[in-house]
N, C-alpha and C positions, 0 to 999 in steps of 0.2 A: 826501610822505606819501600814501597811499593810503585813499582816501576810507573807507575801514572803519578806519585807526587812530582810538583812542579816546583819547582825553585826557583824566585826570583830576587837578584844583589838587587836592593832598592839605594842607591848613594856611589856613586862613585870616584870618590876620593881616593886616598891612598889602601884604605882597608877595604872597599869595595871592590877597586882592581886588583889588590893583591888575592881575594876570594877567589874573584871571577877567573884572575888566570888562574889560579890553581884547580879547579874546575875544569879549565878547558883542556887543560894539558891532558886529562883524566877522560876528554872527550865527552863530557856530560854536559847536557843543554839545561841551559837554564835562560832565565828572564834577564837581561841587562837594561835595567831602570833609573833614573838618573832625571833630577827636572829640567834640565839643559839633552834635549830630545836627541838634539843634533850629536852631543856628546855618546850619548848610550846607544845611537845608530853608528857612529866610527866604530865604536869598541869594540859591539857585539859584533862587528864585519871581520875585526881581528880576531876573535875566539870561535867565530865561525856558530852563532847559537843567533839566538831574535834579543829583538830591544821593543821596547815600547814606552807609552807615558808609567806614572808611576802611578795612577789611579788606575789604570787598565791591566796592573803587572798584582797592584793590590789585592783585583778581582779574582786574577789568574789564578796566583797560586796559591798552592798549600801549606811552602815554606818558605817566608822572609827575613832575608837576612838586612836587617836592617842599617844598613852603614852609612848612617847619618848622626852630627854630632851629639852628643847628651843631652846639650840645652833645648834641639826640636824635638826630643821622642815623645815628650807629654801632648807639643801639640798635631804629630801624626796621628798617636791612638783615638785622640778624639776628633780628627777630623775621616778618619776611615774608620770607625767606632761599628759600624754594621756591617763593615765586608770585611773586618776582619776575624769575624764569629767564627769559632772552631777551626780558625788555623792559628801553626806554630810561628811565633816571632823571636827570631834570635838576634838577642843583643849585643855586641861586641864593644860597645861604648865604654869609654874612660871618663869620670866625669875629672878633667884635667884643663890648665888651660897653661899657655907662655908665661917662667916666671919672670920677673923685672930683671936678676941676675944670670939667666941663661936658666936650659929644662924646663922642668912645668912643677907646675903647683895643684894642688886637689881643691877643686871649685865649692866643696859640700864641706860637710862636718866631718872632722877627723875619724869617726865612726862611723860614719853612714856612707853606702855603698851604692853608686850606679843603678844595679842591678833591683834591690829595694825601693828605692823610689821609682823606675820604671812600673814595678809591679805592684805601684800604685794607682798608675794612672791605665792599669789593663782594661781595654775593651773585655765585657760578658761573653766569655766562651775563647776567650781566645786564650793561649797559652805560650807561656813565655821560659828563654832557657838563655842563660847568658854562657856565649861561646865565639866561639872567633877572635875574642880579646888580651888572648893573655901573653902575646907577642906584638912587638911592633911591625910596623907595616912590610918592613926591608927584611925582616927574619921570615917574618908569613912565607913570605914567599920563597928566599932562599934555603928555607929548612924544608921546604914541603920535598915527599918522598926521597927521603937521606935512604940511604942504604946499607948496612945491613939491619940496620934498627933503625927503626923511624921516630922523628920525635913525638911528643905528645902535645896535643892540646886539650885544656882542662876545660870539665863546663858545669852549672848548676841548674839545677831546675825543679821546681815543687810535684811536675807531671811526670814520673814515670815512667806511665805508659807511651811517653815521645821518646826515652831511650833510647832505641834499636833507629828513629830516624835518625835523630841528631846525634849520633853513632856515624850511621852512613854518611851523612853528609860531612861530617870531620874526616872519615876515613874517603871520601872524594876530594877533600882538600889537599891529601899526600899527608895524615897523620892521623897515627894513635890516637882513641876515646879516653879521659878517666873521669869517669863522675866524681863530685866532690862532697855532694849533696843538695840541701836545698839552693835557692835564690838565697836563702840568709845568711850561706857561705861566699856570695857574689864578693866580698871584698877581699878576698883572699886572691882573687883572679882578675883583680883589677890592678890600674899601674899602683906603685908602693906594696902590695900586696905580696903574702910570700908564698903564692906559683904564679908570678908575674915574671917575666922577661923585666921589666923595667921594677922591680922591688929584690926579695929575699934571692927569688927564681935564679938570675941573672943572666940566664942561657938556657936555649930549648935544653930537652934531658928524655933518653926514651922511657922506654914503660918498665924496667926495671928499678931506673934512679924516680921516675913519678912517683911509684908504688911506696917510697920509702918518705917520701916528702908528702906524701896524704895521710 
């Protein structure tokens, strides 16, 4: 990534703060965007980076991490459909919800994946890589930069040539890159999935044990 791209956590729930801290730890500014104003002005004051609305963080940057639930990202894409042109959108989304017995349940069709129906509903020019999801929200952040190996987080994506960001930006989170493949491997990294923390996965793993499990 090139020291002018911009990063902005648009959601801040449990996966956008776990991002955002692990970003700050790492001293790297980014955007804290949140629709509750007042919430993304505390935060960004504790990581010590700017906040703004989420239409103006849309503008900003170059790379969004999208940490908002499943069910709104169709209606993000189309409602920032022009400013999101030629930038990276990264989706960490589980399409999961509470099940009636305790845990969660998978919202969609037993084979259909988060990640593919997102990169359905993509703005023209914009490009999308699903990453930041393959751990829950309490591991995110207590595995980020373990030492002496650091764990991995997996990602997919159809573009390539965004590699080497969404690279950096995983390795600013405090973790290993391993690409998996396309967006059509999204279900593999999603919860149930097996490089999931919450599927097959069942615990971060560094990049020796990744390597053997791709």
């Amino acid at each position: 990534m090139t020291t002018s791209s911009k990063v902005a956590v648009i959601g801040l729930g449990n996966i956008g703060q776990a991002v955002a801290g692990n970003m700050a730890k790492s001293n790297n500014k980014f955007i804290a965007a949140d629709r509750n104003v007042e919430k993304a002005k505390e935060l960004s004051e504790k990581w010590n980076t700017e906040s703004s609305d989420i239409p103006t963080a849309v503008k900003t940057a170059d790379i969004i991490v999208l940490a908002i639930p499943f069910g709104t990202i169709a209606g993000f894409m189309k409602e920032y459909a022009a400013d999101l042109e030629g930038k990276i959108i990264v989706d960490p989304s589980n399409p999961i919800a509470p099940a009636e017995n305790g845990g969660f349940k998978k919202i969609i069709g037993e084979k259909e994946s988060a990640g593919e129906i997102n990169k359905s509903f993509l703005p023209k020019g914009a490009k999308l890589v699903k990453a930041l999801g393959t751990l829950g929200a309490g591991t995110l952040s207590d595995a980020a930069y373990q030492t002496p190996d650091r764990s991995v987080l997996f990602y997919a994506t159809d573009d390539t040539s965004i590699d080497d960001q969404v690279e950096k930006l995983i390795h600013d989170n405090g973790f290993d890159a391993v690409r998996i493949g396309g967006i059509d491997q999204s279900i593999r990294i999603e919860v149930f999935g097996d490089l999931h923390e919450f599927g097959a996965l069942g615990k971060p793993v560094n990049l020796s044990e990744a390597k053997q499990k791709v």
